[in-house]
Structures are given as C-alpha cells and as structure tokens.
PLY file of the C-alpha trace (Angstrom):
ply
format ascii 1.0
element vertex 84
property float x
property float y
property float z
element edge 83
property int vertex1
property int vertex2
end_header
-40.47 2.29 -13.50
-38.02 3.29 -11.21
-34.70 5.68 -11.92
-31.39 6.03 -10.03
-30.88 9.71 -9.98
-27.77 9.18 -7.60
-25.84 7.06 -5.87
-23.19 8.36 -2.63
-21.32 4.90 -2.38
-18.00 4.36 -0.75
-16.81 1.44 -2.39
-16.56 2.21 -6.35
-19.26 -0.09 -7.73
-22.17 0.91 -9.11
-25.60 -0.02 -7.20
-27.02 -3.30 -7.86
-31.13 -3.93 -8.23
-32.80 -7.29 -7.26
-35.56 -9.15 -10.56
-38.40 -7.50 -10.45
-39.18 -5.31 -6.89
-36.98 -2.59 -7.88
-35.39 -2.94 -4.34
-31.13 -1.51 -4.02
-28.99 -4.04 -2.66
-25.64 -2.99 -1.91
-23.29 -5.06 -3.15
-20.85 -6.63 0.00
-17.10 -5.68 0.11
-14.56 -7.93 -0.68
-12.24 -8.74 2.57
-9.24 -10.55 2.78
-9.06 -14.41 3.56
-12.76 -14.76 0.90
-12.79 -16.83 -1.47
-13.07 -15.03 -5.35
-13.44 -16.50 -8.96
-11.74 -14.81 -11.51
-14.19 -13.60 -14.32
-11.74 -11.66 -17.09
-8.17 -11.39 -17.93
-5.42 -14.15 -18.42
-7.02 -16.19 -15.32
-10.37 -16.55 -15.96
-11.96 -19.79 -14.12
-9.24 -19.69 -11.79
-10.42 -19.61 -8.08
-8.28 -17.75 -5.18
-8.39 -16.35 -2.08
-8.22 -12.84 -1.17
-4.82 -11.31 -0.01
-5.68 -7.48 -0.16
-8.19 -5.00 -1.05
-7.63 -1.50 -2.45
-10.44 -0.14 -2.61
-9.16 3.68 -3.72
-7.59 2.10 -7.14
-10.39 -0.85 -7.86
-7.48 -3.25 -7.16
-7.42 -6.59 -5.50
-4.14 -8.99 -4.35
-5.27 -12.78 -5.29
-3.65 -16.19 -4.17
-3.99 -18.66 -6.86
-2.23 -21.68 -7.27
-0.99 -22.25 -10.92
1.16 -25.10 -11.87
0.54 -26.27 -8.17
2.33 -23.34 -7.02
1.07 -20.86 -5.18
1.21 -17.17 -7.12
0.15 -13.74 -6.41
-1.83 -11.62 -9.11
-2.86 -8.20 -9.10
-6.32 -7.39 -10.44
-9.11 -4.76 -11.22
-12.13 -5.73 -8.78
-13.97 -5.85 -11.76
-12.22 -9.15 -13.32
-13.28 -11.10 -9.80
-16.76 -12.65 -8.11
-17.69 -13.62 -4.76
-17.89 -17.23 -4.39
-20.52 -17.87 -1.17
0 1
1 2
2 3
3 4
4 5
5 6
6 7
7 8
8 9
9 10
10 11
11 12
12 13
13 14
14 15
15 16
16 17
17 18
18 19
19 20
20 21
21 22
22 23
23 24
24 25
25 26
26 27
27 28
28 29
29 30
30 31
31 32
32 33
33 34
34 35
35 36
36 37
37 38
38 39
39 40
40 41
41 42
42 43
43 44
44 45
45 46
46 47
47 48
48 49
49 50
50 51
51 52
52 53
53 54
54 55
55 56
56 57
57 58
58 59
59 60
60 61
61 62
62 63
63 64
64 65
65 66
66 67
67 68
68 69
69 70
70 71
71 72
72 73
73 74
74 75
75 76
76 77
77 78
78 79
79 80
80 81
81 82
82 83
C-alpha cells in the first residue's frame, strides 16, 4: 500500500492516482478556449467553453449558452470537468 506523505503542486488540486498501479498522474490545467462540463451548482449538465482561469482563487470564467443566449458564469474549479 502506498501513502502520499506530500504533495508541492502549483495548481490547487489534490494529486490524482490511476486503478490499481499506484502510479501519480497530475491532473492537466484548465486553459482558456477548452471545452468543460459543469458538475455542481445551478448549471449542472450544462457544457461551456473556457473564458478564464484563476488559478490563485479556484475560480473559472465559463461561456454557456442558456435560453440560446450566450452567458458568462463564474465558478469554483471544483463544480467543472474536462471534456476530451
């Protein structure tokens, strides 16, 4: 069994383990112009694109079109996921 005993990262999110090999993979940042699902909040299943990242305050500028207009939502990094 393996233990994290510390992790230095740069970009606020905890370390991530791949099934069964114990092996760290570091989770990619988010960039503007990606494509993100939103996971939690008032927009959940909504998909958007990334406007801005700020990565000091865990907060991330989203595009989403609602009522087939484009809108602007603020977010904690946490409520979003990569979409490939």
């Amino acid at each position: 069994m393996k233990t994290l005993v510390g992790y230095d990262g740069d970009d606020g999110e905890p370390p991530r383990f791949s099934g069964g090999g114990g092996i760290y993979e570091r989770p990619k940042p988010l960039g503007r112009g990606q494509a993100v699902r939103v996971v939690d909040g008032p927009f959940v299943g909504f998909v958007g694109i990334v406007d801005s990242v700020n990565q000091g305050k865990d907060k991330i500028r989203v595009r989403l079109s609602v009522a087939g207009r484009e809108t602007t939502v603020d977010l904690d990094l946490s409520q979003v996921e990569r979409l490939s």
